[in-house]
C-alpha positions as CSV (number, residue, x, y, z in Angstrom):
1,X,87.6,94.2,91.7
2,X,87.6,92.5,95.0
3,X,86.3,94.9,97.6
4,X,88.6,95.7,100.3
5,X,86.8,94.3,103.1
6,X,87.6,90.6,101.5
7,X,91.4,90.8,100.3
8,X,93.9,92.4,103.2
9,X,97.1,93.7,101.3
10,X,99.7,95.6,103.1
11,X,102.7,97.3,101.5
12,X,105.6,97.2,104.2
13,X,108.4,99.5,103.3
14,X,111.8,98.8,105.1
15,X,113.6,102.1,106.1
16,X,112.5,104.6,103.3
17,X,114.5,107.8,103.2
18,X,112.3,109.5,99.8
19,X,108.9,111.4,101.3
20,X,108.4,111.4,97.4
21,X,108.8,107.9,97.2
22,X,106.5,107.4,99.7
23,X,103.6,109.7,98.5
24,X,103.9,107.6,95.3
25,X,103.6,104.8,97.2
26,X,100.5,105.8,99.0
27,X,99.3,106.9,95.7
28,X,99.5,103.5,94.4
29,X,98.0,102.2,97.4
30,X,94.4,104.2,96.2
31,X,94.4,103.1,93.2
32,X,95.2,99.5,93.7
33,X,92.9,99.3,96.8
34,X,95.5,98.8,99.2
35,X,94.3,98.4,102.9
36,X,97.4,99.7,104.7
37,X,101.5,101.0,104.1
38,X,103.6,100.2,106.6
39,X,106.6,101.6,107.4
40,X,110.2,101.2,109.6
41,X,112.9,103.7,110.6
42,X,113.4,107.2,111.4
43,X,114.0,109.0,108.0
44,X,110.3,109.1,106.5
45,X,108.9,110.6,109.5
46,X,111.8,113.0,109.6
47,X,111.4,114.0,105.6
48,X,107.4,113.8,105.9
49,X,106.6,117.1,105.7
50,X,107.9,117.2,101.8
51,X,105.4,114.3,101.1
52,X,104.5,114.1,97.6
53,X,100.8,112.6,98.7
54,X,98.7,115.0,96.0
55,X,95.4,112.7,96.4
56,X,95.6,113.1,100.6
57,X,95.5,109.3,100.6
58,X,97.4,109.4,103.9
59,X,94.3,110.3,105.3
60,X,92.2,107.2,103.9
61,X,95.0,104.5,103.9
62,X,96.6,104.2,107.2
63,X,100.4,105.1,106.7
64,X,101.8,103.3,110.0
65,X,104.6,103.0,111.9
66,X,106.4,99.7,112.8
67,X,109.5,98.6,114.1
68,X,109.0,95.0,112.8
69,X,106.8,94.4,109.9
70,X,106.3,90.8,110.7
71,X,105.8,90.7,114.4
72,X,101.7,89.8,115.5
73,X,101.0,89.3,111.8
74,X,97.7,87.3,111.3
75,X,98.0,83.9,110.0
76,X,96.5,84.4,107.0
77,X,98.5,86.9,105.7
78,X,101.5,85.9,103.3
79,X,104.7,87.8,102.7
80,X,106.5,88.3,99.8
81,X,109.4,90.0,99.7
82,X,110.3,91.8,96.6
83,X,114.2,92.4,95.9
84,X,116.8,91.0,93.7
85,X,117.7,87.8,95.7
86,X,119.5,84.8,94.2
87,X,117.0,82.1,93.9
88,X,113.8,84.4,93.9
89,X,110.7,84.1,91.3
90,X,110.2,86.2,88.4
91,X,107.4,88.5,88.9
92,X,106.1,87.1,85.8
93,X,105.7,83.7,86.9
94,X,104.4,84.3,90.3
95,X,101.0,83.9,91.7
96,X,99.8,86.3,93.9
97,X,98.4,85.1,97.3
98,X,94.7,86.8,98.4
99,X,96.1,88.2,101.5
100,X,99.6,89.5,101.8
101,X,102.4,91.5,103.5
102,X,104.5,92.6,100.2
103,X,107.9,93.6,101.8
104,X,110.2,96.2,99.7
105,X,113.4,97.1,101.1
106,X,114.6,100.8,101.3
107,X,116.5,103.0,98.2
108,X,119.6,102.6,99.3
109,X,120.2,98.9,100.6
110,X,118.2,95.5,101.2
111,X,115.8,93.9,102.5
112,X,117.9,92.1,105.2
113,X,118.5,88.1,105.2
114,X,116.6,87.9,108.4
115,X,113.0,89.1,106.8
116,X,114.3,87.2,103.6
117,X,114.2,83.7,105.5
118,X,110.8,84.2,107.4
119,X,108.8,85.0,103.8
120,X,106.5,82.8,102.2
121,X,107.8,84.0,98.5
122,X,110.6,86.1,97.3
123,X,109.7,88.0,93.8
124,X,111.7,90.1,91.6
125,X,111.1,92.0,88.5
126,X,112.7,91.2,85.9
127,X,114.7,94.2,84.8
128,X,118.0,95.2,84.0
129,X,119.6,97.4,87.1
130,X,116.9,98.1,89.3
131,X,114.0,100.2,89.1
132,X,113.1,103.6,92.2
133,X,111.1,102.0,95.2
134,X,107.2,103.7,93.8
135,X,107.8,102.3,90.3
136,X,108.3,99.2,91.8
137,X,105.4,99.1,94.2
138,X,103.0,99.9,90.8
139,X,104.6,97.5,88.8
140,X,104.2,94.7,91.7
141,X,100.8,96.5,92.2
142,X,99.5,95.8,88.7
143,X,100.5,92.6,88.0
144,X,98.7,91.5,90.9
145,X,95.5,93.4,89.3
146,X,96.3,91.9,86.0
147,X,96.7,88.1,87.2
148,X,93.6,88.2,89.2
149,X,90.0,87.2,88.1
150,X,88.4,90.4,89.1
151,X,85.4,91.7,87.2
152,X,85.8,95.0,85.9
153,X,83.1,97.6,84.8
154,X,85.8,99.8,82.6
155,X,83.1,102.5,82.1
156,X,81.8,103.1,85.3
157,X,85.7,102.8,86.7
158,X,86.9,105.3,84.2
159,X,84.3,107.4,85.1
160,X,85.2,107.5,88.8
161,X,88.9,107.5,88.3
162,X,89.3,110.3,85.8
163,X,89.4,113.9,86.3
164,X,87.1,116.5,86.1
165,X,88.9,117.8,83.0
166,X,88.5,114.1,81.2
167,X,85.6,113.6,79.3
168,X,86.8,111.4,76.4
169,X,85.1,108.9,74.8
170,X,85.7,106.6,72.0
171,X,83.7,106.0,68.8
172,X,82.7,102.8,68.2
173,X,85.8,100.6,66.4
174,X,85.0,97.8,64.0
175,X,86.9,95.0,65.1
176,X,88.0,94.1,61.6
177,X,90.0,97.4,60.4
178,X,90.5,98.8,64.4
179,X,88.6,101.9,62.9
180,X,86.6,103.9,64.1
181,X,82.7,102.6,62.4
């Protein structure tokens, strides 16, 4: 996978109200090597305390702050906002820029017309009704892992993702049945 220092990818989230939301989100964040989650409004940092943040990635991703997500951004980075808006890309179609601001708007509204207009891409998935704000953040999360060209060791990440209670392997499979040899 890229190392952090080379990609910067920001999650911006617009006014969330769910501290469980949230910890999800900052869960994804760790495991999809997120540099920072930004954040506007009062109600997270009222509801913070109830945080659902089980691998205290709050303390190794920055969880900030902002009251604009797009003021004294640097020029290389490109948002995407990520909403059901007429005339926005199908996740599955879109190409992920190397550095990026992905924008997601809180539980219970949009993200408003204003950050809409100033974006460089406006993506949706492609679901029927809409899916909770962490889902969301994974799903946009993995399809960015999926479409890149990142080298993956699988073994040696499995080995440093699972937990100390996981020590499966798999037998050998012969690729003509899909078998175990």
């Amino acid at each position: 996978m890229d190392s952090i220092s080379q990609v910067q990818l920001i999650i911006g989230l617009l006014d969330p109200k769910s501290p469980a939301n949230v910890g999800s989100v900052l869960r994804a964040a760790g495991c999809y090597q997120v540099n920072e989650v930004w954040y506007t409004g009062k109600r997270f940092a009222r509801a913070v305390i109830y945080q659902t943040d089980t691998k205290d990635l709050a303390s190794k991703i920055p969880l900030m702050q902002h009251d604009d997500l797009l003021a004294n951004l640097p020029v290389d980075i490109k948002v995407v906002c990520v909403e059901f808006v007429e005339g926005a890309q199908s996740l599955v179609e879109f190409t992920h820029p190397h550095h990026a601001l992905y924008v997601f708007g809180p539980e219970d509204g949009s993200i408003p017309q204003s950050i809409v207009d100033q974006a460089h891409a406006v993506v949706f998935v492609p679901t029927i009704g809409c899916m909770n704000l962490a889902a969301t953040v994974n799903v946009v999360l993995y399809d960015r892992l999926a479409k890149s060209s990142s080298t993956i060791d699988n073994n040696a990440l499995i080995r440093t993702s699972r937990d100390t209670n996981n020590r499966l392997k798999r037998a050998a499979v012969s690729s003509d049945t899909q078998q175990p040899a």
